[in-house]
N, C-alpha and C positions, 0 to 999 in steps of 0.2 A: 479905733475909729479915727476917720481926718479931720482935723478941724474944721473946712466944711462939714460932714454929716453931723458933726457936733454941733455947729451954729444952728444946721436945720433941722435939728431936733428939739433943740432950745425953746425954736421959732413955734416948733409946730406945738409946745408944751404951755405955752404959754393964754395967757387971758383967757378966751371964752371958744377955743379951738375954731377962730372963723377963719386962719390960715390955710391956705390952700399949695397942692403942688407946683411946685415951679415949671414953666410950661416946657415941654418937651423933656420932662423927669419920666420915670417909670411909675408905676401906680403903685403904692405900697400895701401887702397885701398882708393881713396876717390870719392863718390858718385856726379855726377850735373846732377839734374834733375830736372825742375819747380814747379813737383809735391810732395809733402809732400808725400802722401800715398805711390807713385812707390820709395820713397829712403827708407822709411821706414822698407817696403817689400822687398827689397835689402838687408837692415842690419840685419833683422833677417833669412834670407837665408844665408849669408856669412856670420854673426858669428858663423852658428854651424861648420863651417869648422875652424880646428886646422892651416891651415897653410894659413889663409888670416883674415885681421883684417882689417875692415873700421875705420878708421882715421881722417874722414871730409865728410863733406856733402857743397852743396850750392845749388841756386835754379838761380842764375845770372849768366850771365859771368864776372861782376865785384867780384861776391863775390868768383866765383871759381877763380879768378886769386889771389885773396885774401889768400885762404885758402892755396891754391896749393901753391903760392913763402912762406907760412910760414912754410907749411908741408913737403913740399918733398915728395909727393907720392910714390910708385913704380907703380902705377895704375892708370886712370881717367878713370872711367866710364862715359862717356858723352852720354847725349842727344842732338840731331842737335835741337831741336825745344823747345828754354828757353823761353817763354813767349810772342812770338811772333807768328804772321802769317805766318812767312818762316823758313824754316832749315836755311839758310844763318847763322844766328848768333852764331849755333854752330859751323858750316864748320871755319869761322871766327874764333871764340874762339882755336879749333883744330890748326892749324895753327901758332897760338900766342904761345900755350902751347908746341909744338913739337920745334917751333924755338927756344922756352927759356931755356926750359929745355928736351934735348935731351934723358935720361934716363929713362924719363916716357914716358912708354908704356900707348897712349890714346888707350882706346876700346870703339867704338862707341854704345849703345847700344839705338833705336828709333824705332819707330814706321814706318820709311819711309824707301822704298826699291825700289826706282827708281834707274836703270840702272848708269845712268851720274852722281846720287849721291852718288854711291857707289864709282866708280874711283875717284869723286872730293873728299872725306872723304881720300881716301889713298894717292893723289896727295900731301895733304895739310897737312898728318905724322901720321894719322891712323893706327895704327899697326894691329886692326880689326872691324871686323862690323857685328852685332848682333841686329835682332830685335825683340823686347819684346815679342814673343809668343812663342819665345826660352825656351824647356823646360830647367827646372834646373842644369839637369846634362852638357847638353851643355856647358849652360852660365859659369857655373863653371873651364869646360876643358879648352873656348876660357880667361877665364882670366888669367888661370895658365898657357898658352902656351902665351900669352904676356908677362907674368911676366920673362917668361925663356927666350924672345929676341924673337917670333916665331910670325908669322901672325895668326889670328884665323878670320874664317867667318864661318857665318852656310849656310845653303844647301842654301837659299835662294838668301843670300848674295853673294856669290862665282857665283851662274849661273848668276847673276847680272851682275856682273865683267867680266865676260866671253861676258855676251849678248854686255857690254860697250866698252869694247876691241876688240869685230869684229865689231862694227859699224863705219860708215864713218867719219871720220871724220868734225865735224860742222865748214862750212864756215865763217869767219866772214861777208860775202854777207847776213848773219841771223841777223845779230846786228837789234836790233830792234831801231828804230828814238830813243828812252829814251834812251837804251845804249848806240847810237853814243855819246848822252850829255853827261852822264855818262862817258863815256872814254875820253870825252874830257876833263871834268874836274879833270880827272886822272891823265891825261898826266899835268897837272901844279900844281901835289901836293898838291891838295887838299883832305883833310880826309872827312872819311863815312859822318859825323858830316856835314862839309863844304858844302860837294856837296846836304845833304840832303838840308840846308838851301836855296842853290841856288836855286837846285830847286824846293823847297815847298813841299819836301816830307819829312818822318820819317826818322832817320837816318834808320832805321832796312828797309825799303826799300831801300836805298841806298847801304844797304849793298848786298841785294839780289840779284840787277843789277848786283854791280859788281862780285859777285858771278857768275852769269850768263855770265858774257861776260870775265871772265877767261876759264868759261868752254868753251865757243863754242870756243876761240881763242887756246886752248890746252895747257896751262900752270896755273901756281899756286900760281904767287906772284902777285901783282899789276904794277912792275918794269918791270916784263917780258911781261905782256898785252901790257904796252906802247910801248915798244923795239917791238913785234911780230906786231901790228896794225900802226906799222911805216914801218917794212916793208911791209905788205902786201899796204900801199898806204892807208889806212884806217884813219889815223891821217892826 
């Protein structure tokens, strides 16, 4: 590494990440996908581009949180689905990454295009949402309109968001008996980790519930679930 990229990484490591790219720099991009082949096939599409540079790859959400507080991105290409059964643990991941570090534009890019999960991906600091059958030129425009501050979604993604936005809103009367557990182990600050032990499941299924029962309650942290299912009489 040069001493320049080492100064600007210092830079960008520093305080409260409100550092920005130096103008006329490339966008820094860093790839988390589970799949070897789909990151790989990313980096030889965005290297022939002059003004975007992948910078990191991961395949975990421990190793993208990894790469990401050492990197500084200007970009995360995420996948919701890391090597798991459920999207949950990239929604999760998203989430973690928008609270930390506010400067990085997450763009979702996955294979899944359910309605509820398109709002839960922007609720929890998705800047956009993109799925892999996106031709090239797309996927290219929605990352350089993230990089410049802007939302990007493709055709499919957006009528999504639209279909999620007129629907009625999910009662929590829909908690399913596992959720009510699930929330109840919430409400006493218990981690994914904890509640899975309690109750004899994966954490990555613990994760999914409460995935689930933020969405149907209409908010995005696990502090507002307890607060919103206290009042509705639910706790």
């Amino acid at each position: 590494m040069s001493s320049t990229a080492g100064r600007e990484q210092d830079t960008r490591a520093s305080g409260d990440d409100a550092t920005s790219t130096p103008a006329g720099a490339p966008l820094r991009v860093v790839l988390v996908d589970d799949h070897a082949i789909v990151r790989h096939g990313l980096r030889a599409v965005l290297s022939r581009e002059p003004d975007l540079e992948v910078v990191g790859e991961a395949a975990t959400p421990d190793e993208a949180r990894a790469v990401i507080g050492h990197l500084h991105p200007d970009i995360v290409l995420l996948d919701l689905k890391l090597s798991t059964t459920h999207e949950a643990e990239g929604l999760v991941l998203c989430e973690q990454l928008t609270a930390a570090y506010p400067r990085i534009g997450v763009l979702v890019l996955t294979t899944f295009i359910d309605d509820a999960l398109v709002l839960q991906a922007v609720r929890v600091g998705a800047r956009g949402y993109v799925v892999k059958d996106v031709d090239t030129s797309a996927l290219l425009r929605a990352i350089r309109d993230v990089g410049a501050g802007k939302s990007a979604f493709d055709a499919h993604s957006a009528a999504a968001m639209v279909r999620g936005l007129n629907a009625p809103t999910p009662s929590s009367d829909q908690l399913t008996e596992r959720e009510r557990e699930v929330l109840a182990l919430l409400a006493r600050g218990l981690s994914n980790r904890q509640i899975g032990s309690r109750l004899y499941v994966a954490e990555t299924t613990a994760k999914f519930h409460v995935g689930n029962i933020l969405r149907k309650l209409g908010v995005s942290r696990r502090t507002e679930a307890v607060y919103e299912a206290s009042k509705r009489g639910v706790l």
